[in-house]
C-alpha positions in Angstrom: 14.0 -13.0 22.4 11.7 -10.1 24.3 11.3 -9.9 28.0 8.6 -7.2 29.4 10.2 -4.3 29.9 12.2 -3.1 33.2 9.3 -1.6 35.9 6.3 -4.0 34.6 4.2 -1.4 33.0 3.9 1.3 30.9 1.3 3.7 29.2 0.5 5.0 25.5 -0.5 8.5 25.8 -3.1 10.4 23.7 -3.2 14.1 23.5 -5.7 14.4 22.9 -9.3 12.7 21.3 -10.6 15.6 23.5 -9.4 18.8 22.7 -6.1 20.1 20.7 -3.4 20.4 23.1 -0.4 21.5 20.2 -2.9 24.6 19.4 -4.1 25.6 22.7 -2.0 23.9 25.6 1.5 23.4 24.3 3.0 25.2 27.2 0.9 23.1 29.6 2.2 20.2 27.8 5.6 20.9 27.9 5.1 21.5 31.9 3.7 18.2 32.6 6.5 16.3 30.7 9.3 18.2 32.9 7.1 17.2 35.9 6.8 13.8 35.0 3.2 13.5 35.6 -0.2 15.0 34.6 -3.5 14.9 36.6 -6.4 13.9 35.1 -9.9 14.8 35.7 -12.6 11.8 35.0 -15.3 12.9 32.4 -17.9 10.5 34.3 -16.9 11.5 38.3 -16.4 15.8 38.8 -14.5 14.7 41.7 -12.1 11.5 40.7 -9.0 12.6 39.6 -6.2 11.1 38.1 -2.4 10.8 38.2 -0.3 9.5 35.3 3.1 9.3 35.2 4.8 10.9 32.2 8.2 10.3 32.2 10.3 8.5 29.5 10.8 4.7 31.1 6.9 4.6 31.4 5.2 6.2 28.6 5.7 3.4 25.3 4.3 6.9 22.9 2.8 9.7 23.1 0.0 10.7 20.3 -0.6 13.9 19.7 -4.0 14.9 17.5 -4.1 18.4 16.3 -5.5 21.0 13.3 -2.9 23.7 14.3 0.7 22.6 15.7 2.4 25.5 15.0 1.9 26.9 18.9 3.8 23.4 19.5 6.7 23.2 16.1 9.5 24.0 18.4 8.5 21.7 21.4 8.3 18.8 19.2 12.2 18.1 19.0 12.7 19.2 22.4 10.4 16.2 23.2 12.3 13.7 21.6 15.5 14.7 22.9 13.7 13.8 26.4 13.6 10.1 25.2 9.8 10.3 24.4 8.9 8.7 21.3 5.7 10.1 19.6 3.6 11.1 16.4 1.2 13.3 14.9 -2.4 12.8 14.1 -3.2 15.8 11.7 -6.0 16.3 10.9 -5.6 18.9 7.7 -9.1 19.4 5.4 -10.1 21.5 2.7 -13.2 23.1 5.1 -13.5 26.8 5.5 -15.3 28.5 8.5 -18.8 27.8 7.8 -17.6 24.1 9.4 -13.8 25.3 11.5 -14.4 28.8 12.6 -11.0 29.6 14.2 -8.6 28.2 12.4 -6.1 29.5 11.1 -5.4 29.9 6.7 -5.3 26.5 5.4 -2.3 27.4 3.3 -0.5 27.9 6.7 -1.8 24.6 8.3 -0.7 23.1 5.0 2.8 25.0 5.5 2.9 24.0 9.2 2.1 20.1 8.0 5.5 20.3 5.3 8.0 21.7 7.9 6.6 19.0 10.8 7.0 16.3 8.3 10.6 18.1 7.7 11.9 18.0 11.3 9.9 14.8 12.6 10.0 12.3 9.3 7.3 11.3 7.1 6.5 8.6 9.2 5.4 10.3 11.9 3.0 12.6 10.5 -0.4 11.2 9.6 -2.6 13.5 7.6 -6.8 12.9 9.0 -9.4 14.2 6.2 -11.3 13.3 8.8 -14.7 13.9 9.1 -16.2 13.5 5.6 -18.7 15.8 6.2 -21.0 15.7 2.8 -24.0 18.6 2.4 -25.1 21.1 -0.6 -21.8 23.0 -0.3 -19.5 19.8 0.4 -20.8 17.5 -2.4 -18.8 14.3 -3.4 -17.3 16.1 -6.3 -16.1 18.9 -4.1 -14.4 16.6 -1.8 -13.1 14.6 -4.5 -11.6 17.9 -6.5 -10.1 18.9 -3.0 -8.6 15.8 -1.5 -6.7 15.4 -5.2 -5.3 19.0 -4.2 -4.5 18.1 -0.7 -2.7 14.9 -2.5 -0.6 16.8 -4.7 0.2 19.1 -2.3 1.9 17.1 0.6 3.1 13.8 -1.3 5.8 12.6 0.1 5.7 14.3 3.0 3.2 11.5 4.6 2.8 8.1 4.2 -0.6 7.6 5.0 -4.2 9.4 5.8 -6.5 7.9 7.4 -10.4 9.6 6.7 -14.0 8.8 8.2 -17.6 9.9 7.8 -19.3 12.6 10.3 -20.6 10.7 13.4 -23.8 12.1 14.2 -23.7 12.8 18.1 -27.1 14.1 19.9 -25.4 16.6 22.0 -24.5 18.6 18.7 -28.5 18.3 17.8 -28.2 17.2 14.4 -25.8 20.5 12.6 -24.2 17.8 10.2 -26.1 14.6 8.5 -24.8 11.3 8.3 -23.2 10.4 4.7 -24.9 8.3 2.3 -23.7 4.2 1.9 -23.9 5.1 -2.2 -21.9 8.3 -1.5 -19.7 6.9 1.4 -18.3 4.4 -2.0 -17.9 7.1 -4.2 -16.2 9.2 -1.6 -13.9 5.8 -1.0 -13.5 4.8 -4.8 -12.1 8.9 -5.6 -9.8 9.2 -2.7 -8.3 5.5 -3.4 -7.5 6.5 -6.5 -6.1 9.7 -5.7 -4.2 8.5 -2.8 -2.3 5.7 -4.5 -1.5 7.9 -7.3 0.8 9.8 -5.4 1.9 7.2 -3.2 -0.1 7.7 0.5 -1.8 4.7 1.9 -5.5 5.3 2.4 -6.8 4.0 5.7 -10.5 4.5 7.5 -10.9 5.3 11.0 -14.0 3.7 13.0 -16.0 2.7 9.9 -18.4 -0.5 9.8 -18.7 0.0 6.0 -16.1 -2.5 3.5 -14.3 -0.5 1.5 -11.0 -3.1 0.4 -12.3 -2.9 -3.3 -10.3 0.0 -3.4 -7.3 -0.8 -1.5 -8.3 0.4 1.5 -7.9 -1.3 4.9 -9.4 -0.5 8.2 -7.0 2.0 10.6 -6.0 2.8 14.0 -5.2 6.2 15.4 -3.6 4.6 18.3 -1.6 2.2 15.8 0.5 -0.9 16.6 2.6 -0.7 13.8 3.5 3.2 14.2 3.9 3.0 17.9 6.2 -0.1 17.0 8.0 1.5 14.9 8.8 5.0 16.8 9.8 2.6 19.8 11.6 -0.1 18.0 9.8 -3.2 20.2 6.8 -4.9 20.2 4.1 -3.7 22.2 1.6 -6.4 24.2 -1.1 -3.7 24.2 -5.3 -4.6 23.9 -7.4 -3.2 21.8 -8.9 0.1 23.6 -12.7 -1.2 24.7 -13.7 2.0 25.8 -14.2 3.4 22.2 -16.6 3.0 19.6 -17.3 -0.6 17.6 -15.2 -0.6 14.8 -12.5 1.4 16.5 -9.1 -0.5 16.5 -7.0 1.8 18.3 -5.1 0.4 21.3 -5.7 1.1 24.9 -4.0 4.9 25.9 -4.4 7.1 28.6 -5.9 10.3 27.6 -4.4 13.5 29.2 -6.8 16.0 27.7 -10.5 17.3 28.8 -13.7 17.7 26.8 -15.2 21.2 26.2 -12.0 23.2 26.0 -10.9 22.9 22.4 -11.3 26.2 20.6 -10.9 25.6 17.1 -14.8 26.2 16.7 -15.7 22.8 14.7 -19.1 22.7 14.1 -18.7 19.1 13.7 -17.0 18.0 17.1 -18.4 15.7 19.3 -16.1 16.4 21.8 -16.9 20.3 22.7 -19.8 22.3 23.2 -20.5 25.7 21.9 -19.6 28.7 24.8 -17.8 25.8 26.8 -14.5 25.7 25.7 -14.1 29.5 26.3 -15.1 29.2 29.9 -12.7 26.5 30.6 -9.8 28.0 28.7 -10.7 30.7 31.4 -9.9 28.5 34.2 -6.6 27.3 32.4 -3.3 27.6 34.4 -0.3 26.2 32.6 1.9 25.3 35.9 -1.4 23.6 37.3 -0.9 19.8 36.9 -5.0 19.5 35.4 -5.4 21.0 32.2 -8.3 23.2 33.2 -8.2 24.4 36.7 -6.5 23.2 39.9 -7.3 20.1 41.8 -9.6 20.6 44.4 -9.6 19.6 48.1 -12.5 17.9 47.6 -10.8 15.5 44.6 -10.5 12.2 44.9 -6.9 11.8 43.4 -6.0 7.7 42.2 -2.8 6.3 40.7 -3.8 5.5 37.0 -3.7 1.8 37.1 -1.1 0.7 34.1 -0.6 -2.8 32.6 2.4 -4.3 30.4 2.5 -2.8 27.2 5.4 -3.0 25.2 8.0 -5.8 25.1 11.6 -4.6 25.1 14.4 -6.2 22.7 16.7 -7.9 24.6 20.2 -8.3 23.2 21.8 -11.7 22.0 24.7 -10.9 24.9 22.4 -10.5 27.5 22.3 -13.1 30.2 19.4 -16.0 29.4 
Protein backbone atom coordinates (compact mmCIF):
# COMPACT_ATOMS: atom_id res chain seq x y z
CA UNK A 1 0.00 0.00 0.00
CA UNK A 2 1.45 3.92 -0.59
CA UNK A 3 -0.09 6.89 0.86
CA UNK A 4 1.36 10.43 -0.33
CA UNK A 5 3.96 11.34 1.65
CA UNK A 6 3.80 13.33 5.19
CA UNK A 7 3.55 17.49 4.21
CA UNK A 8 1.69 16.94 0.65
CA UNK A 9 4.40 18.01 -1.56
CA UNK A 10 7.66 17.68 -2.51
CA UNK A 11 10.23 18.84 -5.28
CA UNK A 12 12.93 17.07 -7.63
CA UNK A 13 15.81 19.29 -7.96
CA UNK A 14 18.07 19.82 -10.93
CA UNK A 15 21.39 21.39 -10.61
CA UNK A 16 21.71 22.36 -13.09
CA UNK A 17 20.44 22.24 -17.15
CA UNK A 18 21.82 25.78 -16.82
CA UNK A 19 25.21 25.99 -15.75
CA UNK A 20 27.70 23.43 -13.79
CA UNK A 21 27.19 24.01 -10.21
CA UNK A 22 29.85 20.79 -8.92
CA UNK A 23 32.63 22.87 -11.07
CA UNK A 24 31.88 26.31 -10.29
CA UNK A 25 29.37 26.64 -7.26
CA UNK A 26 29.95 23.73 -5.06
CA UNK A 27 30.43 25.90 -2.03
CA UNK A 28 27.27 27.83 -2.87
CA UNK A 29 25.62 24.55 -3.13
CA UNK A 30 26.63 23.27 -0.06
CA UNK A 31 25.34 26.74 1.62
CA UNK A 32 21.97 26.48 0.36
CA UNK A 33 21.44 22.89 1.57
CA UNK A 34 22.51 23.96 5.31
CA UNK A 35 19.96 26.83 4.76
CA UNK A 36 17.29 24.83 3.62
CA UNK A 37 16.32 26.92 0.78
CA UNK A 38 17.68 28.55 -2.35
CA UNK A 39 16.37 31.65 -4.20
CA UNK A 40 15.74 31.60 -7.63
CA UNK A 41 15.84 34.16 -10.18
CA UNK A 42 13.18 33.64 -13.22
CA UNK A 43 14.91 33.56 -16.66
CA UNK A 44 11.66 35.23 -18.30
CA UNK A 45 10.93 38.14 -15.33
CA UNK A 46 14.57 40.14 -14.08
CA UNK A 47 12.53 40.91 -11.12
CA UNK A 48 10.41 37.52 -10.00
CA UNK A 49 12.28 35.58 -7.72
CA UNK A 50 11.92 32.46 -6.33
CA UNK A 51 12.11 30.56 -3.03
CA UNK A 52 12.53 26.72 -2.80
CA UNK A 53 12.81 24.90 -0.02
CA UNK A 54 15.72 22.45 0.13
CA UNK A 55 15.68 20.52 2.95
CA UNK A 56 15.51 16.61 3.16
CA UNK A 57 11.45 15.89 3.92
CA UNK A 58 10.73 18.05 0.72
CA UNK A 59 13.24 17.52 -1.95
CA UNK A 60 12.26 13.62 -3.51
CA UNK A 61 16.20 13.99 -5.49
CA UNK A 62 18.43 16.17 -6.29
CA UNK A 63 20.28 15.94 -9.99
CA UNK A 64 23.29 17.21 -10.31
CA UNK A 65 24.72 17.74 -14.17
CA UNK A 66 28.28 18.42 -14.46
CA UNK A 67 31.74 17.99 -16.77
CA UNK A 68 34.04 18.61 -13.76
CA UNK A 69 32.91 17.44 -10.11
CA UNK A 70 35.99 17.29 -8.58
CA UNK A 71 35.50 21.04 -6.97
CA UNK A 72 32.37 19.00 -5.41
CA UNK A 73 34.04 14.97 -4.71
CA UNK A 74 34.05 15.61 -1.08
CA UNK A 75 30.58 17.29 -0.71
CA UNK A 76 28.91 14.46 -2.34
CA UNK A 77 28.95 12.06 0.83
CA UNK A 78 28.43 14.85 3.10
CA UNK A 79 25.14 15.29 1.11
CA UNK A 80 23.80 12.04 1.64
CA UNK A 81 24.58 11.84 5.10
CA UNK A 82 21.97 14.89 5.27
CA UNK A 83 19.23 12.45 4.04
CA UNK A 84 19.24 13.86 0.48
CA UNK A 85 19.14 11.27 -2.09
CA UNK A 86 20.74 12.27 -5.49
CA UNK A 87 22.72 11.37 -8.74
CA UNK A 88 25.06 12.43 -11.28
CA UNK A 89 24.57 13.43 -14.85
CA UNK A 90 28.16 13.39 -16.30
CA UNK A 91 28.64 14.41 -19.07
CA UNK A 92 32.41 13.00 -20.00
CA UNK A 93 33.43 13.24 -24.11
CA UNK A 94 36.35 12.68 -25.98
CA UNK A 95 36.36 16.74 -27.24
CA UNK A 96 39.37 18.78 -26.84
CA UNK A 97 39.37 22.69 -26.58
CA UNK A 98 38.66 23.61 -30.08
CA UNK A 99 34.84 22.51 -28.71
CA UNK A 100 35.37 22.70 -24.31
CA UNK A 101 37.95 25.44 -23.76
CA UNK A 102 38.37 25.25 -19.93
CA UNK A 103 38.24 22.05 -19.04
CA UNK A 104 40.24 20.41 -17.36
CA UNK A 105 42.64 17.00 -18.88
CA UNK A 106 40.18 14.47 -19.88
CA UNK A 107 42.28 11.75 -18.22
CA UNK A 108 41.50 13.59 -14.97
CA UNK A 109 37.67 14.05 -15.70
CA UNK A 110 37.90 10.31 -16.61
CA UNK A 111 39.84 9.79 -13.14
CA UNK A 112 37.37 12.04 -11.30
CA UNK A 113 34.29 9.84 -13.14
CA UNK A 114 36.05 6.15 -11.50
CA UNK A 115 36.49 7.55 -7.85
CA UNK A 116 32.63 9.17 -7.98
CA UNK A 117 31.42 5.94 -9.22
CA UNK A 118 33.65 4.44 -6.27
CA UNK A 119 32.17 6.45 -3.29
CA UNK A 120 28.50 7.08 -4.81
CA UNK A 121 27.73 3.37 -6.73
CA UNK A 122 27.48 2.71 -10.26
CA UNK A 123 24.06 3.44 -10.25
CA UNK A 124 24.24 6.81 -9.57
CA UNK A 125 26.65 7.94 -12.05
CA UNK A 126 25.37 8.37 -15.63
CA UNK A 127 28.01 9.05 -18.18
CA UNK A 128 26.29 11.91 -21.17
CA UNK A 129 28.41 11.66 -24.58
CA UNK A 130 26.24 14.26 -25.04
CA UNK A 131 26.20 16.39 -27.70
CA UNK A 132 27.25 14.33 -30.79
CA UNK A 133 28.66 17.03 -32.34
CA UNK A 134 29.77 15.62 -36.04
CA UNK A 135 32.18 18.14 -38.37
CA UNK A 136 35.58 17.58 -40.55
CA UNK A 137 37.57 16.95 -37.27
CA UNK A 138 34.69 14.95 -35.42
CA UNK A 139 33.74 12.49 -38.27
CA UNK A 140 31.61 9.29 -37.43
CA UNK A 141 34.68 7.17 -37.38
CA UNK A 142 36.27 9.42 -34.89
CA UNK A 143 33.40 9.31 -32.53
CA UNK A 144 32.99 5.78 -33.09
CA UNK A 145 37.06 4.96 -32.34
CA UNK A 146 36.58 7.28 -29.21
CA UNK A 147 33.30 6.28 -27.52
CA UNK A 148 34.86 2.35 -27.83
CA UNK A 149 37.76 3.99 -25.63
CA UNK A 150 35.56 5.85 -23.34
CA UNK A 151 33.71 2.18 -23.11
CA UNK A 152 36.57 0.29 -22.15
CA UNK A 153 37.65 2.70 -20.04
CA UNK A 154 34.80 3.15 -17.36
CA UNK A 155 32.92 -0.33 -17.68
CA UNK A 156 31.59 -1.23 -14.85
CA UNK A 157 31.83 1.79 -13.30
CA UNK A 158 28.26 3.01 -14.93
CA UNK A 159 25.39 1.43 -15.91
CA UNK A 160 24.15 3.48 -18.49
CA UNK A 161 25.00 6.64 -20.96
CA UNK A 162 22.64 8.40 -22.35
CA UNK A 163 23.97 10.51 -25.77
CA UNK A 164 22.15 13.08 -28.22
CA UNK A 165 22.83 15.11 -31.32
CA UNK A 166 23.99 18.97 -31.22
CA UNK A 167 20.77 21.12 -31.06
CA UNK A 168 21.23 23.96 -33.13
CA UNK A 169 20.10 27.14 -31.06
CA UNK A 170 20.08 30.71 -32.90
CA UNK A 171 21.55 32.57 -30.08
CA UNK A 172 24.96 30.51 -30.68
CA UNK A 173 24.57 31.73 -34.63
CA UNK A 174 25.14 28.51 -36.20
CA UNK A 175 29.12 27.48 -34.59
CA UNK A 176 28.00 23.68 -34.83
CA UNK A 177 25.70 21.97 -37.64
CA UNK A 178 23.01 19.66 -37.11
CA UNK A 179 24.01 15.79 -37.65
CA UNK A 180 22.93 13.94 -40.54
CA UNK A 181 19.68 11.30 -40.27
CA UNK A 182 22.29 8.69 -42.38
CA UNK A 183 25.01 9.65 -39.89
CA UNK A 184 22.75 10.04 -36.76
CA UNK A 185 22.23 5.77 -37.63
CA UNK A 186 25.64 5.06 -38.00
CA UNK A 187 26.55 7.13 -34.99
CA UNK A 188 23.57 4.93 -33.14
CA UNK A 189 24.42 1.39 -34.86
CA UNK A 190 28.55 1.97 -33.53
CA UNK A 191 27.83 3.11 -30.03
CA UNK A 192 25.07 0.12 -29.61
CA UNK A 193 27.42 -2.13 -30.31
CA UNK A 194 30.10 -0.84 -28.29
CA UNK A 195 27.94 -0.11 -25.38
CA UNK A 196 26.42 -3.60 -24.97
CA UNK A 197 29.70 -5.10 -25.41
CA UNK A 198 30.88 -3.98 -22.20
CA UNK A 199 27.72 -4.06 -20.48
CA UNK A 200 26.28 -0.10 -20.33
CA UNK A 201 22.79 0.41 -21.46
CA UNK A 202 22.62 2.98 -24.27
CA UNK A 203 19.88 5.55 -23.98
CA UNK A 204 19.05 8.94 -26.15
CA UNK A 205 18.17 12.05 -24.62
CA UNK A 206 15.49 14.39 -26.50
CA UNK A 207 15.75 12.70 -29.93
CA UNK A 208 12.68 12.44 -32.35
CA UNK A 209 14.69 9.93 -34.55
CA UNK A 210 13.94 5.67 -33.82
CA UNK A 211 16.81 4.14 -33.06
CA UNK A 212 15.39 0.60 -31.14
CA UNK A 213 17.09 -1.48 -34.08
CA UNK A 214 19.95 -1.28 -31.98
CA UNK A 215 18.72 -1.71 -28.56
CA UNK A 216 18.37 1.62 -27.82
CA UNK A 217 15.37 3.11 -25.96
CA UNK A 218 14.47 6.70 -25.56
CA UNK A 219 15.87 8.38 -21.91
CA UNK A 220 15.25 10.82 -19.28
CA UNK A 221 17.78 12.86 -17.42
CA UNK A 222 15.20 13.57 -14.81
CA UNK A 223 14.46 9.61 -14.69
CA UNK A 224 11.63 7.81 -12.84
CA UNK A 225 13.24 4.77 -12.47
CA UNK A 226 16.66 6.34 -10.98
CA UNK A 227 14.95 8.79 -8.83
CA UNK A 228 12.89 5.57 -7.67
CA UNK A 229 15.47 3.83 -7.06
CA UNK A 230 17.79 6.40 -4.92
CA UNK A 231 14.45 7.09 -2.87
CA UNK A 232 13.07 3.60 -2.54
CA UNK A 233 9.16 4.88 -3.43
CA UNK A 234 7.26 5.56 -6.23
CA UNK A 235 7.13 9.00 -7.34
CA UNK A 236 3.50 10.50 -8.78
CA UNK A 237 5.55 13.04 -10.83
CA UNK A 238 4.37 14.52 -14.65
CA UNK A 239 6.36 14.65 -17.39
CA UNK A 240 8.28 18.17 -17.30
CA UNK A 241 6.17 20.30 -20.17
CA UNK A 242 8.42 23.07 -20.06
CA UNK A 243 11.17 21.31 -22.06
CA UNK A 244 11.64 20.32 -25.51
CA UNK A 245 9.28 17.58 -27.56
CA UNK A 246 10.75 14.49 -27.19
CA UNK A 247 12.14 15.27 -23.72
CA UNK A 248 10.82 12.75 -21.08
CA UNK A 249 12.33 14.05 -18.05
CA UNK A 250 9.95 14.72 -15.16
CA UNK A 251 8.99 18.03 -13.73
CA UNK A 252 12.07 19.51 -11.29
CA UNK A 253 12.81 22.69 -10.06
CA UNK A 254 15.94 24.14 -11.35
CA UNK A 255 18.23 25.97 -8.88
CA UNK A 256 20.85 27.20 -11.41
CA UNK A 257 21.05 30.44 -13.82
CA UNK A 258 21.91 30.77 -17.51
CA UNK A 259 25.04 32.58 -18.64
CA UNK A 260 27.34 31.69 -15.71
CA UNK A 261 28.84 28.31 -16.64
CA UNK A 262 32.49 28.66 -17.43
CA UNK A 263 33.53 25.61 -18.95
CA UNK A 264 33.72 27.51 -22.41
CA UNK A 265 31.49 24.98 -24.60
CA UNK A 266 31.24 26.16 -27.86
CA UNK A 267 28.24 24.11 -28.16
CA UNK A 268 26.04 25.35 -25.15
CA UNK A 269 22.88 26.63 -25.53
CA UNK A 270 22.62 27.65 -22.21
CA UNK A 271 25.61 30.43 -21.96
CA UNK A 272 26.81 33.16 -23.96
CA UNK A 273 30.34 33.99 -24.74
CA UNK A 274 31.82 37.04 -22.08
CA UNK A 275 28.55 36.34 -19.95
CA UNK A 276 29.39 33.83 -17.67
CA UNK A 277 32.58 35.74 -16.53
CA UNK A 278 30.58 38.86 -15.65
CA UNK A 279 28.19 36.91 -13.64
CA UNK A 280 30.69 34.69 -11.94
CA UNK A 281 31.75 38.33 -10.94
CA UNK A 282 28.70 39.05 -9.16
CA UNK A 283 28.84 35.56 -7.35
CA UNK A 284 28.64 35.56 -3.51
CA UNK A 285 28.54 32.08 -1.99
CA UNK A 286 26.56 33.04 1.40
CA UNK A 287 24.00 34.96 -0.91
CA UNK A 288 20.84 32.71 -1.24
CA UNK A 289 20.72 33.52 -5.51
CA UNK A 290 23.44 32.00 -7.33
CA UNK A 291 24.57 35.20 -8.95
CA UNK A 292 24.10 38.32 -6.98
CA UNK A 293 21.91 39.29 -4.10
CA UNK A 294 18.20 39.74 -4.19
CA UNK A 295 17.15 43.07 -4.83
CA UNK A 296 14.67 45.28 -3.07
CA UNK A 297 13.02 45.68 -6.04
CA UNK A 298 12.39 41.53 -6.40
CA UNK A 299 9.35 40.18 -6.39
CA UNK A 300 10.13 37.03 -4.17
CA UNK A 301 7.20 33.93 -4.56
CA UNK A 302 6.94 30.53 -2.68
CA UNK A 303 7.82 27.97 -5.53
CA UNK A 304 4.49 26.35 -5.86
CA UNK A 305 5.09 22.29 -5.29
CA UNK A 306 2.76 19.42 -6.08
CA UNK A 307 2.76 15.62 -4.80
CA UNK A 308 5.48 13.84 -6.14
CA UNK A 309 6.61 10.81 -4.61
CA UNK A 310 4.40 8.20 -2.81
CA UNK A 311 5.94 6.99 0.39
CA UNK A 312 5.95 3.08 1.38
CA UNK A 313 3.87 2.53 4.07
CA UNK A 314 4.55 -0.45 6.28
CA UNK A 315 2.23 -3.63 6.68
CA UNK A 316 2.04 -2.54 10.68
CA UNK A 317 1.02 0.65 10.10
CA UNK A 318 -2.51 1.64 11.06
CA UNK A 319 -5.13 1.20 7.74
Amino acid sequence: MHSARPGGVSVIVSASRRTDIPAFYSAWMMQRLYAGYALVRSPYSAHRVFHVPLTPDVVDCIVFWTKNPIPMEASFPQIGAMGFPFYVQYTLTPYGPELEQNLPPKQALVEAFLRLSDTLGAARVVWRYDPVVVDPAHPVSWHIEAFGRMCERIAGFTERCVFSFVDIYKRRGGIVKPVLKPDQQALAHGFAELAQARGIALYTCAEQGDFSAYGILPGACIDRALIERATGCPVSARADQNQRPACRCLESVDVGAYDSCQNGCVYCYATMPGAAVKNAALHDPLSPLLIGRPLQSDEIRKRSLQPQRMDQLSLFEDQ
